[in-house]
N, C-alpha and C positions, 0 to 999 in steps of 0.2 A: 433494286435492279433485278430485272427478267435475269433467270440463267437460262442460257440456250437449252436444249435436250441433248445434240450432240456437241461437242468440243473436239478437233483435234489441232493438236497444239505441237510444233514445229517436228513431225511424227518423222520418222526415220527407221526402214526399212532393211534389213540386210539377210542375204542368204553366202550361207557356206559352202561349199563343196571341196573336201582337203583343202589346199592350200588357197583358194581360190576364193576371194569375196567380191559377190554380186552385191551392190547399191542400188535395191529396186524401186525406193519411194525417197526423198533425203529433203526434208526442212517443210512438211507439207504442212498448214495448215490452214482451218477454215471452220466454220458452224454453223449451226442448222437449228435455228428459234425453232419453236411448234407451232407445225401445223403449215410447216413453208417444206418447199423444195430445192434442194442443191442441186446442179449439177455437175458428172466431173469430165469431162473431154479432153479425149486426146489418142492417135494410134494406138496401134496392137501392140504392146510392150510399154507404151507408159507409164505404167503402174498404178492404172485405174482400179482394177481386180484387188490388186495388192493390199490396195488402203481399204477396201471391202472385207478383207480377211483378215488385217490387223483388227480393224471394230469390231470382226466377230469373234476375236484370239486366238484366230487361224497362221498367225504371222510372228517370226520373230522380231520385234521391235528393238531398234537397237537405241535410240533416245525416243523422248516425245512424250505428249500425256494422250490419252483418249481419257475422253467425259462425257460418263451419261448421263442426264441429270445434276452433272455437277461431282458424281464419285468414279471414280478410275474404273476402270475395265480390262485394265491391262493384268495379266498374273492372274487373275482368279482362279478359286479352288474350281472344283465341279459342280459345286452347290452355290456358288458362284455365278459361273456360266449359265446352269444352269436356269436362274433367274435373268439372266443378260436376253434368254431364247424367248423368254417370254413378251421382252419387250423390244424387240429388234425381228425383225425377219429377214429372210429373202427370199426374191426372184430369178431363179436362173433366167439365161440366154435361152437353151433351149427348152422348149417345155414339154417336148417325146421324151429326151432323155431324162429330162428331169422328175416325171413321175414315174410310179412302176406300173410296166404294162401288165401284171400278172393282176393287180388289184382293181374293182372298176372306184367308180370315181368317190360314192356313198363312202366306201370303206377307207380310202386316203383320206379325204377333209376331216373323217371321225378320229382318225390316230392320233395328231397334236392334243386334243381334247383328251384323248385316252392317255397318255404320255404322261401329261400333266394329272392325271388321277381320278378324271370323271367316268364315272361306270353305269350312270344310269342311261341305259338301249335307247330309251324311248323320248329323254334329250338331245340325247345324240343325235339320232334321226332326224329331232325337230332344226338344232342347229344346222346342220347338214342342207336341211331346204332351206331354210331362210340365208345362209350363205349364199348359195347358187341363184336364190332370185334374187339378191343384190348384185350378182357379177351379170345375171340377165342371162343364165341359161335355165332350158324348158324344162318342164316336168319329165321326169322320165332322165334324166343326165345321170343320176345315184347312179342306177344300172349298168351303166355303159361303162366300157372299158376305152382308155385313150385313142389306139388304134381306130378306135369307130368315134372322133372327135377330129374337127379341123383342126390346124394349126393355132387359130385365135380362139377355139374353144378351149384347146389344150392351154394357152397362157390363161384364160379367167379363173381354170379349174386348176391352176398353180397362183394366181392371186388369191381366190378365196383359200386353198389353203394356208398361204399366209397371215391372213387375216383370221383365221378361227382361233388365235389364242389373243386378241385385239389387242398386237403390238399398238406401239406409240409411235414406233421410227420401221420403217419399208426398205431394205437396198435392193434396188430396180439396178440389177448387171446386163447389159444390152438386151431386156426382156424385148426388145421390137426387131432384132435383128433377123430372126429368121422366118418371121412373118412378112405378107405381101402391103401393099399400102394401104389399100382398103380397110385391114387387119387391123393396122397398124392406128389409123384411126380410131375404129373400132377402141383396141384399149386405152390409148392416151383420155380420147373423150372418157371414157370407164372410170382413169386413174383420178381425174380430175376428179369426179362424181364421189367417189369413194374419199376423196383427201375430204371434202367439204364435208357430207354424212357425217365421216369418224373421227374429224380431226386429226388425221394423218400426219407425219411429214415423213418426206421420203429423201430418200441417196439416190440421184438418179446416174447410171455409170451409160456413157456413150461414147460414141464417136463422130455424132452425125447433131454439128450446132444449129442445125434450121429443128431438128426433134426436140433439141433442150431449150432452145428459146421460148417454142409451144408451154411448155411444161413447168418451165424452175422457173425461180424468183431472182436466185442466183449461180454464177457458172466458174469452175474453175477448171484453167488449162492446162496439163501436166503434158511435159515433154522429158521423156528421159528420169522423172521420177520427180523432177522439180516443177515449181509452179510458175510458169511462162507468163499468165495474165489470169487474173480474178474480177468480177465486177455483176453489178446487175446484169439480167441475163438481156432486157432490150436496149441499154447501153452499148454493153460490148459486142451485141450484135451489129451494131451502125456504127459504132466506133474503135474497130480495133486497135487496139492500143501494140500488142506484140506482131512480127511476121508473121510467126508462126501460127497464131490466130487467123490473121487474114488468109493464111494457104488455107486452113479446112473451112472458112467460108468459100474460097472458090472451089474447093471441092464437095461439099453437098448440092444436090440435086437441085431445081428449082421446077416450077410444073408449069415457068410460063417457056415454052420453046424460045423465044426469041430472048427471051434472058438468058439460056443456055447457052443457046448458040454464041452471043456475047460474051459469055465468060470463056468458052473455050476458043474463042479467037483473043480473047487477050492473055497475055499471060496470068498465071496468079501473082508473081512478083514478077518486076521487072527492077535490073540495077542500071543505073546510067553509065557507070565504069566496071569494068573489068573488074572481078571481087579480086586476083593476085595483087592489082594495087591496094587496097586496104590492108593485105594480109602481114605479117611479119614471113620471112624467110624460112623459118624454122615451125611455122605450125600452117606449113599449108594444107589444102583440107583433102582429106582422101574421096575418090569415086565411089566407097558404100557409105552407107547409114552407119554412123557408127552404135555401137553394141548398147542396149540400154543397159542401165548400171552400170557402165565406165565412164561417164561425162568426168570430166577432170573438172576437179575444184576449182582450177586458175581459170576458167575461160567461163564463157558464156557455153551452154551443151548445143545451141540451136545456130552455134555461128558455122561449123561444117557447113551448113544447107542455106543459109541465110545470105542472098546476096547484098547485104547493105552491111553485113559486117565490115568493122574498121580497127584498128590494129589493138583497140581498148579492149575489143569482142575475145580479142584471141588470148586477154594478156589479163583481164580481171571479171572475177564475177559479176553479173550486175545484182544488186539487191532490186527487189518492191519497191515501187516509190509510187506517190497519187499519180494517175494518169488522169481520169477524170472522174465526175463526180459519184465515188463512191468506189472506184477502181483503181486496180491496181498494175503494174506492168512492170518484168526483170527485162528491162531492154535497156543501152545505153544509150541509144538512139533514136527515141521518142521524143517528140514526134518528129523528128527530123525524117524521117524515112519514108511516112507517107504522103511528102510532098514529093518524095522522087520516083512516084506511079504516077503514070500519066492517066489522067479522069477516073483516078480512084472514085467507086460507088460510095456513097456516104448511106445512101439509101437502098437495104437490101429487100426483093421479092423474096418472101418465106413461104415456106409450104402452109398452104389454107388445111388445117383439121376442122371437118367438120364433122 
């Protein structure tokens, strides 16, 4: 039996503050064979980030295992860790901030290599090119400092930094986010190119399911720290198993206008009754989003927002259970629910990367 490269096994997140415990991530898990893509989607405060920082033992974990290769990751000394750097990277979101603008580009890509203990100039230099003409920037890029680099040059020249120590596993943190579409293409097409070459596999961290269907093999949905739906990523694309699923399909973009304009004349959910009849008396749902890391044990975390909750939603958790094939869904109400959308899309228009 294959052991995966990553493992994370029902991982559990907590932060402190005096008296105060946030529940950032709670019972997540999922895994990443080599040479495949995960993705993990879901809002700003999900605890997409989170589960990125626990793998890297930037996080206090409060149960759970993380597996690389098959040995923990959790607790390691420095020399430990140390070795964890070498075979994991990442990607920031922004890639201004994330390089130093004092340095130009030749002398960052050299430093992991230096880190790690290679001292000969005249390797260095040579990896340094052949890095950049794999991510497809021109001769002359060493030189330059970020400031004098576009947006999507600055992302290649923070991917081939990550790659100069030829991790095994990539976490791609909304690396597309503050780049324009064009861009955005630009690296996806890149990542793709580089997983196949290097035999890659990557983490990819989003918010946006028309980018990770491009991209991953498979996709998991965190709401509140929990996992709402998991499944192949062109499954659960056409078949959404959770609400909350279907909401961030109707909220990514599409590039055909008349698909747009469709989505925004129908609602993203619609309920046939009134959600106060479903609800019980005592847990009816407040006007904000509630806090991540408070979701209460007893209930479903996505029934506040969710109009098809019913008095089970407010009253017990739901577990995972098959939704289809290869998928999974914490809904109690699957598939009952998507027959009460009127001309639910089965069939969605995705962004063409070309």
């Amino acid at each position: 039996m294959t052991v995966p490269l990553l493992e994370v096994r029902r991982l559990s997140v907590e932060y402190r503050r005096r008296r105060t415990v946030s529940v950032a991530v709670d019972d997540v898990s999922f895994e990443i064979p080599a040479g495949q893509t995960v993705g993990v989607v879901g809002e700003s405060g999900s605890g997409k980030t989170t589960v990125t920082r626990a793998v890297l033992g930037l996080a206090p974990v409060r149960s759970g295992e993380i597996l690389l290769h098959g040995e923990s990751v959790i607790g390691l000394d420095r020399a430990g860790r140390r070795g964890l750097y070498r075979d994991v990277q990442l990607v920031f979101q922004d890639p201004y901030s994330s390089l130093n603008p004092s340095l130009p580009v030749g002398r960052m890509l050299a430093e992991p290599l230096a880190a790690y203990g290679e001292k000969d100039k005249a390797l260095l230099r040579k990896r340094v090119r052949e890095m950049l003409d794999r991510v497809r920037l021109p001769d002359g890029t060493e030189d330059r400092y970020p400031k004098e680099l576009s947006g999507g040059q600055r992302q290649r020249v923070a991917i081939a930094r990550a790659l100069m120590l030829s991790p095994r596993l990539v976490i791609l943190d909304e690396p597309l986010s503050a780049l324009d579409l064009s861009a955005q293409a630009q690296i996806l097409n890149l990542l793709r190119e580089l997983q196949v070459s290097a035999g890659l596999s990557y983490l990819f961290i989003s918010h946006d399911l028309e980018v990770v269907r491009y991209l991953c093999d498979r996709v998991v949905v965190l709401y509140q720290g929990r996992v709402m739906e998991s499944g192949p990523a062109g499954l659960l694309a056409r078949e959404s198993a959770h609400p909350y699923t279907h909401l961030l399909h109707q909220a990514s973009p599409v590039p055909d206008p008349r698909s747009q304009r469709r989505r925004h004349a129908t609602p993203a959910v619609v309920a046939p009754h009134q959600p106060t009849l479903h609800q019980p008396t005592l847990h009816q749902p407040t006007l904000h989003q509630p806090t991540p890391g408070q979701a209460h044990e007893d209930r479903c975390g996505f029934a506040p927002r969710c109009p098809f909750a019913v008095s089970r939603c407010w009253t017990e958790r739901p577990a995972l259970r098959p939704a289809y094939d290869g998928g999974e869904a914490a809904c109690h109400r699957f598939p009952e629910w998507r027959a009460e959308i009127p001309d639910l899309e089965t069939e969605r228009t995705g962004t063409q990367w070309t």
